[in-house]
C-alpha positions as CSV (number, residue, x, y, z in Angstrom):
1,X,0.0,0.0,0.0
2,X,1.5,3.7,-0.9
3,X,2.5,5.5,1.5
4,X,2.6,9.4,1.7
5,X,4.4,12.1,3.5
6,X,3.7,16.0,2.1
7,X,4.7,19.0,3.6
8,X,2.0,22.0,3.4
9,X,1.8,25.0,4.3
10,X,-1.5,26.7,4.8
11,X,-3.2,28.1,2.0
12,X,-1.2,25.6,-0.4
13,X,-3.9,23.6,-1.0
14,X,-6.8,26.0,-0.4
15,X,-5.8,28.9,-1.9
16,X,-3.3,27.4,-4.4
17,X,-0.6,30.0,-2.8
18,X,2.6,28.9,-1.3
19,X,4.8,31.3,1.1
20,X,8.7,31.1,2.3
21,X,8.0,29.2,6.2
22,X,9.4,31.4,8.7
23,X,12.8,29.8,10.9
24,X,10.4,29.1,13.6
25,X,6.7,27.5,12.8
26,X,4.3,25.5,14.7
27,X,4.6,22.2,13.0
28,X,1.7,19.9,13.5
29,X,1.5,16.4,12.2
30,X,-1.5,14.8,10.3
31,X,-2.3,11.0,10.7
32,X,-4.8,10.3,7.9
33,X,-6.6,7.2,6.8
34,X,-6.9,8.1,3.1
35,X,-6.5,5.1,1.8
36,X,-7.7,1.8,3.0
37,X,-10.8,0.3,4.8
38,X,-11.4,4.1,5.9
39,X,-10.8,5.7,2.8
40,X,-14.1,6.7,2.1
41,X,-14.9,7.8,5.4
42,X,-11.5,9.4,6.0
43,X,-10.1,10.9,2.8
44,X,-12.3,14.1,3.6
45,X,-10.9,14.7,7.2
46,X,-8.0,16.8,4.9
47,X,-10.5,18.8,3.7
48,X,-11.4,20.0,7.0
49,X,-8.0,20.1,8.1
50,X,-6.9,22.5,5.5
51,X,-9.9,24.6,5.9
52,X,-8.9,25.1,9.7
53,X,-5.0,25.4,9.2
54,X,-5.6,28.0,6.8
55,X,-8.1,30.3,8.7
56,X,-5.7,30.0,11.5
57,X,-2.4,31.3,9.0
58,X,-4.6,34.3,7.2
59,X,-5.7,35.0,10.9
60,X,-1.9,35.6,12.0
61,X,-1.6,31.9,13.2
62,X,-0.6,30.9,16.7
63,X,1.2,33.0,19.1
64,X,2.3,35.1,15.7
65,X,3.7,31.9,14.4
66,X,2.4,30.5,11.0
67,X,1.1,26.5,11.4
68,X,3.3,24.0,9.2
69,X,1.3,20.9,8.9
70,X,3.1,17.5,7.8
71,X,0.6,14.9,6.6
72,X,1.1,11.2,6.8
73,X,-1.5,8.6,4.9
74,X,-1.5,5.7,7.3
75,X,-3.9,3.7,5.0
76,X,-5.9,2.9,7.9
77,X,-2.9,0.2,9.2
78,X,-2.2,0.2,12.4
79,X,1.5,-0.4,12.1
80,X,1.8,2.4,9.6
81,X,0.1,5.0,12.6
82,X,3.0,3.9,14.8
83,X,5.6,4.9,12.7
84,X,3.5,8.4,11.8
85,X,3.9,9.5,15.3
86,X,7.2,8.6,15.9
87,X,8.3,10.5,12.5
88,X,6.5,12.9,13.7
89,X,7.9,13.3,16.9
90,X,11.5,12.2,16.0
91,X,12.1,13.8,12.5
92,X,9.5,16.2,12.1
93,X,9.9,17.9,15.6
94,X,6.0,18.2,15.6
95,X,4.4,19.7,19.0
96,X,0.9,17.7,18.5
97,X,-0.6,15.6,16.0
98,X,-3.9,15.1,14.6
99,X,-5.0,11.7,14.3
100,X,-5.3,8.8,14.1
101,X,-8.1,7.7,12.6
102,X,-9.0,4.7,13.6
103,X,-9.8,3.0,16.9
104,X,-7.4,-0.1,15.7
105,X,-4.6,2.5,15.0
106,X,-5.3,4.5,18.3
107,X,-4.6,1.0,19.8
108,X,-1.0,0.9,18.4
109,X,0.0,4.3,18.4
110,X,-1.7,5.6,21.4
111,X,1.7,3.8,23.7
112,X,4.3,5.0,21.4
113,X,2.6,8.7,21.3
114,X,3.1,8.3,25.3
115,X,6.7,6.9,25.1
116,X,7.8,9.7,22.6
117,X,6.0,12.1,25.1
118,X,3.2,13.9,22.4
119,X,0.1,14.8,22.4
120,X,-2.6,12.8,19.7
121,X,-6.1,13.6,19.1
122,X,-8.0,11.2,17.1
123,X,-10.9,12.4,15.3
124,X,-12.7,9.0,14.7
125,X,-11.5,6.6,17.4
126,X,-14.7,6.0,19.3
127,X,-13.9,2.3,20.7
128,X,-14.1,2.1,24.8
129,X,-11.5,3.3,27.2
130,X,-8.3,4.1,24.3
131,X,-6.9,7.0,26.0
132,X,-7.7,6.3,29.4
133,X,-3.7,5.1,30.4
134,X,-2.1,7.7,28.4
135,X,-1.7,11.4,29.4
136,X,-0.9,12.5,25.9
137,X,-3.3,10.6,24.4
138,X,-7.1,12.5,24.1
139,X,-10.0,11.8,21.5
140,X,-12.2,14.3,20.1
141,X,-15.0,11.5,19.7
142,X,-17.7,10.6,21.6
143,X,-18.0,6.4,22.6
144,X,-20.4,4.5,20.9
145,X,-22.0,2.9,23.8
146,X,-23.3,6.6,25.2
147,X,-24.4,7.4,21.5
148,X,-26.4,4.1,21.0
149,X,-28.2,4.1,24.2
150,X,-29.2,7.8,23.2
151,X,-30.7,6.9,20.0
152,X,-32.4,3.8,21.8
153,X,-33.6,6.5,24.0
154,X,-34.8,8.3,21.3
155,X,-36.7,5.5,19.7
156,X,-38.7,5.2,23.2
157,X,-39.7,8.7,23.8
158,X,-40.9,8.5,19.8
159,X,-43.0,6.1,20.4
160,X,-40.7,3.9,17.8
161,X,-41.1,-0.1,17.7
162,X,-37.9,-1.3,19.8
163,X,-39.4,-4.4,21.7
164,X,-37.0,-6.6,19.9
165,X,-34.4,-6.8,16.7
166,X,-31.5,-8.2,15.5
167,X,-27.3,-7.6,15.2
168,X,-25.1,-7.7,12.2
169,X,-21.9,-6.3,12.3
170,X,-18.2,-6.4,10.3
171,X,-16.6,-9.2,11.8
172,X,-12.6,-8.4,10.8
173,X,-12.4,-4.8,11.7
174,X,-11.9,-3.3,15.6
175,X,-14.6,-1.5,16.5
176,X,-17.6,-2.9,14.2
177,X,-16.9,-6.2,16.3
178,X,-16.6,-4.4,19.5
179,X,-20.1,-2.4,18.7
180,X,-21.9,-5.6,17.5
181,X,-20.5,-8.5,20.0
182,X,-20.1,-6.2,22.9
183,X,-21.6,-2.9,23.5
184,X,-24.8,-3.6,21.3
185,X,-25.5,-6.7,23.7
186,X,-25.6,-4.7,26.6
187,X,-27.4,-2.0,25.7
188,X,-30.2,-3.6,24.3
189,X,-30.0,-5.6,27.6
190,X,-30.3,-2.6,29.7
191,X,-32.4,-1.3,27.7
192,X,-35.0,-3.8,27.3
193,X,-34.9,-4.7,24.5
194,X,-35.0,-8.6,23.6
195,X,-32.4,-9.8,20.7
196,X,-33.6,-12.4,18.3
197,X,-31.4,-15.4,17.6
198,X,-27.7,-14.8,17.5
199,X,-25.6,-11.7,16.0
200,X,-24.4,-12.1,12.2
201,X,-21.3,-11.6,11.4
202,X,-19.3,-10.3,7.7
203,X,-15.7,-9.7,6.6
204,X,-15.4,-6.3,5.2
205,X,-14.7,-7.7,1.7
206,X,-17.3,-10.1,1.3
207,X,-19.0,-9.8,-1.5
208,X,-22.2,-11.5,-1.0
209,X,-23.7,-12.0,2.6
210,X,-26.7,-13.5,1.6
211,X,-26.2,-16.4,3.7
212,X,-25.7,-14.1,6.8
213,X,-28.7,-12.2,6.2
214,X,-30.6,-15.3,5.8
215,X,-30.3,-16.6,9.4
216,X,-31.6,-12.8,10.5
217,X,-34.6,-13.8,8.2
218,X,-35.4,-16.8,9.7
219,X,-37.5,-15.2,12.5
220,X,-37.9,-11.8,11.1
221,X,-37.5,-8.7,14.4
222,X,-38.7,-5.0,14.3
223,X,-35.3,-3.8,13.8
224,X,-32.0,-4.7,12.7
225,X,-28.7,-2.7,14.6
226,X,-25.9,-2.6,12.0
227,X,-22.1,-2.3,13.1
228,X,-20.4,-1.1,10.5
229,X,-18.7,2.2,8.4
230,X,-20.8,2.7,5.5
231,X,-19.7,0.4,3.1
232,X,-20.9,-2.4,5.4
233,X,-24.4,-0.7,6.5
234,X,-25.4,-0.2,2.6
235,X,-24.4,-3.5,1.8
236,X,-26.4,-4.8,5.1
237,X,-30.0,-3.0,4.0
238,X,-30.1,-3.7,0.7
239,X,-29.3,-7.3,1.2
240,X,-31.9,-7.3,4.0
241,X,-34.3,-5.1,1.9
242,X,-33.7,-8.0,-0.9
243,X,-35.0,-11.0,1.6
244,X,-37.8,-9.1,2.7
245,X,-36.8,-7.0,6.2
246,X,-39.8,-4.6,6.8
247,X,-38.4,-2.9,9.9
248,X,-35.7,0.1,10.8
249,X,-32.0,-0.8,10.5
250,X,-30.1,1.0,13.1
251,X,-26.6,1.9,13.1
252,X,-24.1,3.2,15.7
253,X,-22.0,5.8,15.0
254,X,-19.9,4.2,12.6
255,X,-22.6,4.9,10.3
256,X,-23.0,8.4,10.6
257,X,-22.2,9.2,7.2
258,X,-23.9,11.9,5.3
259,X,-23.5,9.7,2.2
260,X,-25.5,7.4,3.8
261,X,-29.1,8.5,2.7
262,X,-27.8,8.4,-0.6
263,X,-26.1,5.7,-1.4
264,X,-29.4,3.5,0.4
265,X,-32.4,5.1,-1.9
266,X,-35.2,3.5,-1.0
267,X,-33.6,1.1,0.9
268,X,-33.0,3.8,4.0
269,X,-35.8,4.2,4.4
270,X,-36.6,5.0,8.4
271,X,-32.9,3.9,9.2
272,X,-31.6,5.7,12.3
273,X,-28.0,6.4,13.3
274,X,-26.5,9.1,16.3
275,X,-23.9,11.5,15.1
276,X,-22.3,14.2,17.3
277,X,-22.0,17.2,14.3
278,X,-25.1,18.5,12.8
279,X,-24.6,21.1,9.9
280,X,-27.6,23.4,10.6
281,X,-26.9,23.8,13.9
282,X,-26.5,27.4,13.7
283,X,-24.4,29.9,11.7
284,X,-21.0,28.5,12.4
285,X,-21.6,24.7,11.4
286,X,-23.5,26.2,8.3
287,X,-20.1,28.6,7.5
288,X,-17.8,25.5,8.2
289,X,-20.3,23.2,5.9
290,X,-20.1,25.7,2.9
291,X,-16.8,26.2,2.8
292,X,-16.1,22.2,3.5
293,X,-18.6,21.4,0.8
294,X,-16.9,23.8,-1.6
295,X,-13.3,22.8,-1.2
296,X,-14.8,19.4,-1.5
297,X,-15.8,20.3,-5.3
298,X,-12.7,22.1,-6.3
299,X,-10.6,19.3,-5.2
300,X,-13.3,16.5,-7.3
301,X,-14.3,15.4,-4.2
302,X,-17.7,13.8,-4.1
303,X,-19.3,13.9,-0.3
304,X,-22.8,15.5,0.3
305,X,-22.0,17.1,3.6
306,X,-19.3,16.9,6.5
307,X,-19.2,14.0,8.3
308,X,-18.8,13.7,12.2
309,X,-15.8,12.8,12.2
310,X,-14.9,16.1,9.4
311,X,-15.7,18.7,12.2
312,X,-13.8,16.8,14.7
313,X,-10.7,17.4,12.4
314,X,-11.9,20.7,11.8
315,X,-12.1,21.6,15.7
316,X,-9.0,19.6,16.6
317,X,-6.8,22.4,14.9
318,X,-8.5,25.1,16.4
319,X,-8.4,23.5,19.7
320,X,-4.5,23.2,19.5
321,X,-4.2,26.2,18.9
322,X,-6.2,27.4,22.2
323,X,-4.1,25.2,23.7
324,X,-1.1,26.4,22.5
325,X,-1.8,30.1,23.1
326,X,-2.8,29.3,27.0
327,X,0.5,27.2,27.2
328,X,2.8,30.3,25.5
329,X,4.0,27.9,22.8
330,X,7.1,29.4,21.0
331,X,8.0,26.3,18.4
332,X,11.3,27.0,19.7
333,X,13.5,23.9,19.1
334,X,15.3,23.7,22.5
335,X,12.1,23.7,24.5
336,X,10.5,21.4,22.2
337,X,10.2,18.2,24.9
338,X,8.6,20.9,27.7
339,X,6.4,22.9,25.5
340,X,5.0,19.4,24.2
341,X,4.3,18.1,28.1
342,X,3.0,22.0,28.7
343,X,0.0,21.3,25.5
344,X,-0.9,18.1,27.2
345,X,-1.5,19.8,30.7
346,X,-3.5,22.6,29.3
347,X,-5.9,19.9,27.4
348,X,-6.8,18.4,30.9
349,X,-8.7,21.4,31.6
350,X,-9.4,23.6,28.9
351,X,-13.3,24.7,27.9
352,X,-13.6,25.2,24.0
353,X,-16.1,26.0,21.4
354,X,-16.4,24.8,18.3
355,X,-18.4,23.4,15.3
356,X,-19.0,20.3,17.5
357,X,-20.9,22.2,20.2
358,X,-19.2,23.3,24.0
359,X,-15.6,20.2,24.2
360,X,-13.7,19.6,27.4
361,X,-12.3,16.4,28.4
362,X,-13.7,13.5,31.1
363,X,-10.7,12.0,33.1
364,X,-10.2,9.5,30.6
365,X,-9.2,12.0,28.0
366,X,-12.0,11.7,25.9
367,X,-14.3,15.0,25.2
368,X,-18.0,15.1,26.3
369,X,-20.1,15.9,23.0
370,X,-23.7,15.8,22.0
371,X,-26.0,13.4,19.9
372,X,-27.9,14.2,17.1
373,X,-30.2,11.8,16.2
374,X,-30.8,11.4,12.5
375,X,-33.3,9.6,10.2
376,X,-32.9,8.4,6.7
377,X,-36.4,10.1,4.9
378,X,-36.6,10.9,1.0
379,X,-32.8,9.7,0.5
380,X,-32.3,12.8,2.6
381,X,-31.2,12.8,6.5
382,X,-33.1,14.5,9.0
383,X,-32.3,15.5,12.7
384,X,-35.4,13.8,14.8
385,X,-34.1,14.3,18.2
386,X,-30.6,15.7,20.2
387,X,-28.9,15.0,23.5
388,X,-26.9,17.9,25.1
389,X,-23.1,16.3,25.8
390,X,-22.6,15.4,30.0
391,X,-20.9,17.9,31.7
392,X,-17.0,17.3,32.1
């Protein structure tokens, strides 16, 4: 799998300008899933990344310094997120890095981040507990068990059938086998709610999963709960939609894709999934979703609207640099090792605003963020319902 390092400079990209980088910058790294089992998911997290670095730079950047941002394309491997944060910290002298993607990667690079002694924020990693023995590690994400008990919730106070269902999920990939083998299980347990037969399970490349879908079929439920990015949830309802499923499919947040509602049609119909950014929120998720949406098209990009997991890229820079202004960052070579440990220590703490609604961090390092509750109706997605995030 290719592997790719650039060097930007804000603006580069956006505005197609390039500028000399002054002897002392604010270099950040950039661990992106563009390629791989993410890809489709991830590729658009540089979008949003760009869009932030360069308001940041044509603002005057941070602390007067302009932000250098050095990206590395993991392709979604764990192994390959490793050695992104130790380039980063070793050759690249970064002072914080966005990323990684992935739950799996956060698994891997999470411990070498700590060894190394800098600060990662993944945008996507939503699997239990990641960060929780790591004091540089933090995840602007919000778990997947809180956000599936809150659209459970949801379904309740709607008056939605939930009395029963079923569980399919993406058997070779981290967190779709942690949603559907673990955390769905309980929840549906605490919640009431009885599962029929036993949970179905799918590699991520199998092409047909008719035989799967065919043991849900075999004593039909109200709803089906789908584990899986959106490759796998599409590929779940219109295979169940095929043998005859009547029901709601419901998805964690791994399926909070915009592209979702499209890419089902008819099939969607009625399916439910939680998602922690929601673009008409007010002025400045509409702002960020216009200018997201038209890089997007300039750069041949085809994605109908930011994704969760886009904003938390998108607020990850900006956050870094509140952090880095409250810690006095200077980019300064020689006090590279402190200023790193000084960025961690202000995250513990800090209380920032962005796209994603109010963010601070639990004690576990993972930020407190709300649900929006979203329905698949018209091949369009609706916001039905919304959870304000628990206080830090």
């Amino acid at each position: 799998m290719l592997k790719s390092l650039t060097v930007i400079t804000a603006g580069l990209m956006v505005a197609g300008l390039s500028f000399a980088a002054d002897a002392r910058d604010i270099i950040l790294g950039a661990s992106m899933a563009k390629t791989g089992p993410y890809a489709t998911t991830a590729r658009t997290s540089e979008t949003a990344i760009d869009i932030a670095v360069s308001e940041i730079n044509a603002a005057g950047g941070i602390n007067g310094m302009k932000i250098k941002l050095i990206k590395f394309d993991t392709g979604g491997d764990p192994k390959q997120a490793q050695i992104a944060v130790k380039r980063f910290a070793q050759d690249d002298k970064a002072l914080a890095v966005i990323g990684p993607f992935a739950s799996g990667e956060a698994r891997v690079a999470f411990p070498a981040g700590e060894r190394l002694g800098i600060v990662q924020i993944p945008n996507a990693s939503s699997g239990p507990k990641l960060a929780d023995k790591y004091s540089y590690a933090y995840r602007l994400t919000e778990g997947e068990f809180l956000q599936f008990t809150r659209l459970i919730v949801t379904m309740k106070r709607k008056g939605m059938k939930i009395d029963n269902t079923q569980i399919a999920y993406v058997s070779d990939e981290f967190i779709s086998k942690i949603v559907g083998t673990k955390l769905m299980p309980v929840i549906f347990k605490m919640q009431k709610v009885k599962i029929v037969g036993d949970a179905v399970g799918f590699p991520t490349a199998a092409f047909d999963i008719a035989p799967q879908i065919s043991k849900l079929m075999q004593n039909p439920a109200q709803n089906v709960a789908v584990a899986g990015i959106v490759e796998a949830t599409v590929k779940t309802a219109k295979e169940l939609r095929r043998q005859g499923h009547k029901g709601r499919i419901i998805g964690s947040g791994i399926s909070a894709d915009p592209d979702l509602a499209g890419k089902l049609g008819k099939d969607g119909e009625g399916t439910l999934y939680a998602a922690w950014f929601w673009k008409d929120r007010d002025a400045r998720t509409k702002s960020f979703t216009a200018k997201f949406n038209a890089l997007n098209k300039k750069r041949g990009i085809s994605k109908t609207n930011p994704h969760h997991v886009d904003a938390s890229a998108y607020d990850i820079v900006y956050l870094l640099k509140a952090a880095m202004e409250k810690a006095g960052t200077t980019g300064d070579p020689k006090k590279l090792k402190a200023e790193r440990t000084a960025i961690r220590d202000v995250l513990k703490t800090i209380k920032f605003n962005g796209v994603t609604g109010n963010i601070c961090f639990d004690k576990n390092g993972d930020a407190e963020l709300p649900a929006y509750i979203m329905e698949v109706h018209n091949s369009d997605v609706r916001m039905i319902d919304s959870h304000p995030a628990k206080k830090c």
